[in-house]
C-alpha positions as a Markdown table, in Angstrom:
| # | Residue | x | y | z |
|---|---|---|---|---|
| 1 | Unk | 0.1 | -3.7 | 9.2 |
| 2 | Unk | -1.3 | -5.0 | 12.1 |
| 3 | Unk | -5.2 | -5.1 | 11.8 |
| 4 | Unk | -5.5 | -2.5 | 9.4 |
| 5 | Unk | -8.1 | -4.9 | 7.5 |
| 6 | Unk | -10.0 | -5.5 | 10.6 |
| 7 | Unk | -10.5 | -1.7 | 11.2 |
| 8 | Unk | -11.1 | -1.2 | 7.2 |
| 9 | Unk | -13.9 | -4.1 | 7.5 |
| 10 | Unk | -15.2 | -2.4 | 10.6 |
| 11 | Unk | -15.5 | 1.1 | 9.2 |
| 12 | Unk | -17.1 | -0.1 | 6.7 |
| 13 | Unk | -19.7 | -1.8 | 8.2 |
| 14 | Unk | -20.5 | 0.8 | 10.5 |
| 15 | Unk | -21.1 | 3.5 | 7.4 |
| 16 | Unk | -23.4 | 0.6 | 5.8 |
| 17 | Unk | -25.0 | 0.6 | 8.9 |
| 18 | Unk | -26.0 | 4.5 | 9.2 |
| 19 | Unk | -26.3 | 5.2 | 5.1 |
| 20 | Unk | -28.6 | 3.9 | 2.4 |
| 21 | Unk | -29.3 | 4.5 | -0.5 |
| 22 | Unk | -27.2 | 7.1 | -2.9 |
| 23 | Unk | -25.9 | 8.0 | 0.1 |
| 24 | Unk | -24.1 | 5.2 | 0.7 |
| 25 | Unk | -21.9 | 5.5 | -1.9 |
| 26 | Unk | -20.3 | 8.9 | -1.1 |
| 27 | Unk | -19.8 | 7.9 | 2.4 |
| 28 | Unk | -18.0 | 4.8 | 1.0 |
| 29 | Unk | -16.0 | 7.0 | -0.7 |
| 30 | Unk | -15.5 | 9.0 | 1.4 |
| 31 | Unk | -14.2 | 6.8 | 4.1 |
| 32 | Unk | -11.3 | 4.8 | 1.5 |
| 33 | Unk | -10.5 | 8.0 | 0.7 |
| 34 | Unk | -10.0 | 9.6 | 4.1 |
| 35 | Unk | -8.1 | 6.1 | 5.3 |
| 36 | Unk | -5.8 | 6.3 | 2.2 |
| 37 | Unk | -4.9 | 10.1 | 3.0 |
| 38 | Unk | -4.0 | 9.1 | 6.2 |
| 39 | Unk | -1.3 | 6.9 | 5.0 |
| 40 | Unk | 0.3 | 9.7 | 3.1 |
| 41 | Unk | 0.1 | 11.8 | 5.8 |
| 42 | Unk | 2.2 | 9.3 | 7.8 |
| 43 | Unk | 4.7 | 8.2 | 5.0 |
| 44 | Unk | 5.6 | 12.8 | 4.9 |
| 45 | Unk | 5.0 | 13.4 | 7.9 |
| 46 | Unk | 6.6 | 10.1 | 10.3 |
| 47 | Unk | 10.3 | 10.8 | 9.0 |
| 48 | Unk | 10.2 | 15.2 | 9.2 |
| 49 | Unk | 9.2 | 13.8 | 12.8 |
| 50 | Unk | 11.9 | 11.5 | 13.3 |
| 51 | Unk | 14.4 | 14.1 | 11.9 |
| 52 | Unk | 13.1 | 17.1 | 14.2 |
| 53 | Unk | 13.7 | 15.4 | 17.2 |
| 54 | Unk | 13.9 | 11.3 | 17.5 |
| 55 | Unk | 12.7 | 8.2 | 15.8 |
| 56 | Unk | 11.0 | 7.2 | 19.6 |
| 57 | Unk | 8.8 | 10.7 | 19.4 |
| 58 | Unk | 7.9 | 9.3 | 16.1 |
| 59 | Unk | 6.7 | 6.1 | 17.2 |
| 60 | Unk | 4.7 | 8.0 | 20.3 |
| 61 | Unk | 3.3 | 10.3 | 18.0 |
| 62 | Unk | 1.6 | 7.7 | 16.2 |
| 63 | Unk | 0.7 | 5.7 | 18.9 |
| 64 | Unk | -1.3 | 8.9 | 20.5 |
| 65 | Unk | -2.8 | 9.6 | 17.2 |
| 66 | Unk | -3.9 | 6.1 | 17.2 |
| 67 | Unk | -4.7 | 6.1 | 20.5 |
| 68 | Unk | -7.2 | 8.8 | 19.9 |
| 69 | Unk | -8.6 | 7.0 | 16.8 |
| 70 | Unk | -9.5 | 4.1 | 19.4 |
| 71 | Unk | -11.2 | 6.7 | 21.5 |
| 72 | Unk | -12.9 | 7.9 | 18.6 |
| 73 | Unk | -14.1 | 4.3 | 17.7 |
| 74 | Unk | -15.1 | 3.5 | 21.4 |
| 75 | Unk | -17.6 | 6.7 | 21.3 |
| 76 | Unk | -19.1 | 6.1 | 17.9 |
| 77 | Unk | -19.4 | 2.2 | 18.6 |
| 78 | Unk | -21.5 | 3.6 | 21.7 |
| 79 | Unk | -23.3 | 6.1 | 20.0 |
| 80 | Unk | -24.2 | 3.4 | 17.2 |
| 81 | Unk | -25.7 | 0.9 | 19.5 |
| 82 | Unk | -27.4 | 3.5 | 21.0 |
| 83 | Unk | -29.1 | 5.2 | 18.7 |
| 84 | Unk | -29.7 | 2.0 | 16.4 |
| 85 | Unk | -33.0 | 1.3 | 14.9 |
């Protein structure tokens, strides 16, 4: 909820960036597709975590998974700029 659209507009831009033609296509696929499976991975998977042990691990879980997304982003944003054409 809170700049999901940002990072949707983002991704987006950034595959539009490194794909053209026919390809394109598949990697925009690819990429709503991969965005929306991580939502149901965290509506099954954020309450079996809160049940195992406490609704606090479930929160730091996703804040270290999104925490590693962000370091993900930071290395690709570099690798983008530095490889652009």
């Amino acid at each position: 909820g809170l700049g999901g659209e940002s990072a949707y507009v983002a991704c987006h831009a950034i595959v539009s960036e490194w794909f053209r033609g026919r390809e394109l296509a598949l990697a925009f696929g690819l990429a709503i597709a991969l965005t929306n499976l991580g939502s149901v991975f965290n509506n099954f998977l954020s309450p079996v975590v809160a049940n195992w042990w406490t609704t606090p691990s479930a929160l730091g879980l996703g804040l270290a998974i999104n925490g590693a997304g962000l370091v993900v982003t930071m290395i690709i944003f570099c690798l983008s700029n530095r490889y652009k054409s």
